[in-house]
C-alpha positions as a printed NumPy array, in Angstrom:
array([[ 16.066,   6.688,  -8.284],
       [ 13.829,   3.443,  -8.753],
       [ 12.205,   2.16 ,  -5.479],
       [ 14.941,  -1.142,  -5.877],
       [ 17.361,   1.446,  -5.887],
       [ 16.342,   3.113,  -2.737],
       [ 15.957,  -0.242,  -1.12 ],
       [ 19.428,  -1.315,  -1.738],
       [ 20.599,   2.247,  -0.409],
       [ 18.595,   1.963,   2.828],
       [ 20.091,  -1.975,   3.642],
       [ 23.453,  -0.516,   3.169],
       [ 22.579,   2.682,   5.313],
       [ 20.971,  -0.044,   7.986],
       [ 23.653,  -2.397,   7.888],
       [ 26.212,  -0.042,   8.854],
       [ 23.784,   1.751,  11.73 ],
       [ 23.029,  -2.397,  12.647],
       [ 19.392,  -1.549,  12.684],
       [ 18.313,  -5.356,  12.55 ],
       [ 14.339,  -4.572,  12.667],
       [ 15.195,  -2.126,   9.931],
       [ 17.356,  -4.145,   7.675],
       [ 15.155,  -7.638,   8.166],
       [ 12.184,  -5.43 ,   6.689],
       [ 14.23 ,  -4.108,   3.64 ],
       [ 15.367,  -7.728,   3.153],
       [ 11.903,  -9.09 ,   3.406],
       [ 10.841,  -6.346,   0.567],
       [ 13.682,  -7.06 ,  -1.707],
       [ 13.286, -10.486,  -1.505],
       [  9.196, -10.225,  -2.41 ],
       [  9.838,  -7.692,  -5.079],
       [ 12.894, -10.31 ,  -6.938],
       [ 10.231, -12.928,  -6.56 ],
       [  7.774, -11.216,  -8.188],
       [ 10.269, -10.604, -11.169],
       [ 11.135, -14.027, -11.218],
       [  7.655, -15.314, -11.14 ],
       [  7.012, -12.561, -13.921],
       [ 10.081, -13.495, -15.845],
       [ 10.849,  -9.804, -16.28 ],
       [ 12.047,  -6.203, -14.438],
       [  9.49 ,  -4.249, -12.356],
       [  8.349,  -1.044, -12.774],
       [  7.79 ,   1.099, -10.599],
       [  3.968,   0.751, -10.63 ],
       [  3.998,  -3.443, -10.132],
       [  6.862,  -2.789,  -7.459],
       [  4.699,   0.02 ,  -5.46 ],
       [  2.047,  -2.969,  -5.882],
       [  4.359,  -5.324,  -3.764],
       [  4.957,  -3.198,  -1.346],
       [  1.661,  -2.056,  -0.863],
       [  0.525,  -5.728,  -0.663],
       [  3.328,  -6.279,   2.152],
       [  2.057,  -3.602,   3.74 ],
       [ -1.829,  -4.434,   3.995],
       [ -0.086,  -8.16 ,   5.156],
       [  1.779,  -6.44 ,   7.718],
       [ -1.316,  -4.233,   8.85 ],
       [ -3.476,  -7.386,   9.104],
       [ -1.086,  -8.81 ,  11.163],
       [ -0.998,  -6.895,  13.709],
       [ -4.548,  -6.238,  14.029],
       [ -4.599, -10.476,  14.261],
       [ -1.935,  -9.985,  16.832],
       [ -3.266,  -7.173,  18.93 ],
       [ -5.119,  -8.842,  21.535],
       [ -2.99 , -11.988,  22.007],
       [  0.483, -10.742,  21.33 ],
       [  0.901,  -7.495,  21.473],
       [  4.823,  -7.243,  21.049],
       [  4.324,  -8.73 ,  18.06 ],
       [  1.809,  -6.62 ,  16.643],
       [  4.084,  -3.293,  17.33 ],
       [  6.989,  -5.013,  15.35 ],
       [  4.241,  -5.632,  12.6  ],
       [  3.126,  -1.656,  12.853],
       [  7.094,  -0.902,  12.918],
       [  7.964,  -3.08 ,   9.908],
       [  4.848,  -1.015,   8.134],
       [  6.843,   2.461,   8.971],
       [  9.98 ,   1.348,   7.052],
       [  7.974,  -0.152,   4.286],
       [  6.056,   3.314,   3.755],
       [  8.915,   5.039,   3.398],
       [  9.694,   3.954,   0.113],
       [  5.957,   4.213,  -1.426],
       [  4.636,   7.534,  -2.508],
       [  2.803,   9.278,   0.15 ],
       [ -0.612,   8.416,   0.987],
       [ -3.808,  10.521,  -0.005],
       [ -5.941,  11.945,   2.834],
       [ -9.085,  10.931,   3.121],
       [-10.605,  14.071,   2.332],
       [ -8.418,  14.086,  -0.885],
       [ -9.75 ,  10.319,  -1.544],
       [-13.559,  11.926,  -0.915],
       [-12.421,  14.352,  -3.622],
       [-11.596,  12.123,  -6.164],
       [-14.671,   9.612,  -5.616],
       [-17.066,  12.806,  -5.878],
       [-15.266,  13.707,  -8.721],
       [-15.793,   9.969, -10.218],
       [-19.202,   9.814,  -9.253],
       [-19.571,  13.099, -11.516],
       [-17.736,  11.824, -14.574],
       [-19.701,   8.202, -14.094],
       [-23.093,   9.488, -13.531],
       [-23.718,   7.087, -10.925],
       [-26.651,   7.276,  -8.893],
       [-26.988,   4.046,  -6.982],
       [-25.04 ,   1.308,  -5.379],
       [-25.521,  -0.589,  -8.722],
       [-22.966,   1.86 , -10.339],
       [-19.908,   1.257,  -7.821],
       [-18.004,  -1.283,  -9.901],
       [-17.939,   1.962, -12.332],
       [-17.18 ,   4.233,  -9.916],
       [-14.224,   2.235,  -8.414],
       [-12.945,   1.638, -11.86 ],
       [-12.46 ,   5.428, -12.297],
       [-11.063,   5.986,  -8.687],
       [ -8.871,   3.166,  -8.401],
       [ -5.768,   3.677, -11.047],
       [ -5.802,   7.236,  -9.454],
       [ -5.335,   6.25 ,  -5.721],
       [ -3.113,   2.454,  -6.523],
       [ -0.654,   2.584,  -4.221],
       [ -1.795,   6.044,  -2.589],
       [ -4.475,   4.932,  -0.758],
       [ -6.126,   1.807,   0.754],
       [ -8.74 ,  -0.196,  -1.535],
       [-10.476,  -0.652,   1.508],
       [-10.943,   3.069,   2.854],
       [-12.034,   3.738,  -1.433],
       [-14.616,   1.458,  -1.498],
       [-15.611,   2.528,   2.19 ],
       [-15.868,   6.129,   0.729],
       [-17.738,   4.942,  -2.617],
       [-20.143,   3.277,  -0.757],
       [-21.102,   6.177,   1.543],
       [-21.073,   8.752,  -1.08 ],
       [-23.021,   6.548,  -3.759],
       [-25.893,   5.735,  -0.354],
       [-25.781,   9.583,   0.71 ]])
């Protein structure tokens, strides 16, 4: 079952339970992922739609770390909006499991120095898209390449 699929499933399943929260957020995602495909002019995959929802995630995240200090009911309906929205992405690697991978990377690359993390992160990266943050990757490149 596609990720569109799922979403339309979980609005009807919210709907019916009147879980607003919940059914705003699957809204919100729908709506983003038919933009996309109109922008696009074609059907998503399931790759480019994990890509939209992992973008509305990170937007989400960053919102509520804007919204922490000053507004903090608004920052837990940011983190709660991120729970539904996670539910229908693949699960996300550890970050020992991310380590893994990079090490392994680093290996196949031959990288040595800093100089060598663009072709580092281009081994890592179409391994961990939408299973990990970009952030937390390059984080972990970084420290692996320097130690």
């Amino acid at each position: 079952m596609s990720i569109q699929d799922q979403l339309l499933d979980a609005m009807k399943v919210a709907m019916k339970a009147k879980d607003s929260l919940r059914l705003t957020t699957i809204r919100m995602a729908r709506t983003a992922l038919k933009n996309v495909e109109i922008d696009t002019r074609q059907e998503l995959d399931e790759a480019a739609a994990i890509k939209v929802l992992s973008t509305l995630v990170k937007q989400r995240r960053e919102a509520a770390e804007a919204y922490r200090e000053t507004r903090p009911e608004l920052a837990e309906k940011e983190e709660l909006e991120v729970a539904v929205l996670q539910e229908f992405l693949p699960a996300q690697l550890s970050e020992a499991e991310i380590e893994v991978l990079v090490a392994k990377a680093i290996a196949e690359s031959g990288a040595d120095s800093m100089k060598a993390m663009g072709a580092v992160m281009k081994l890592v990266t179409p391994q961990t898209t939408g299973r990990a943050d970009g952030k937390l990757v390059s984080n972990l490149v970084r420290k692996l390449l320097a130690g």
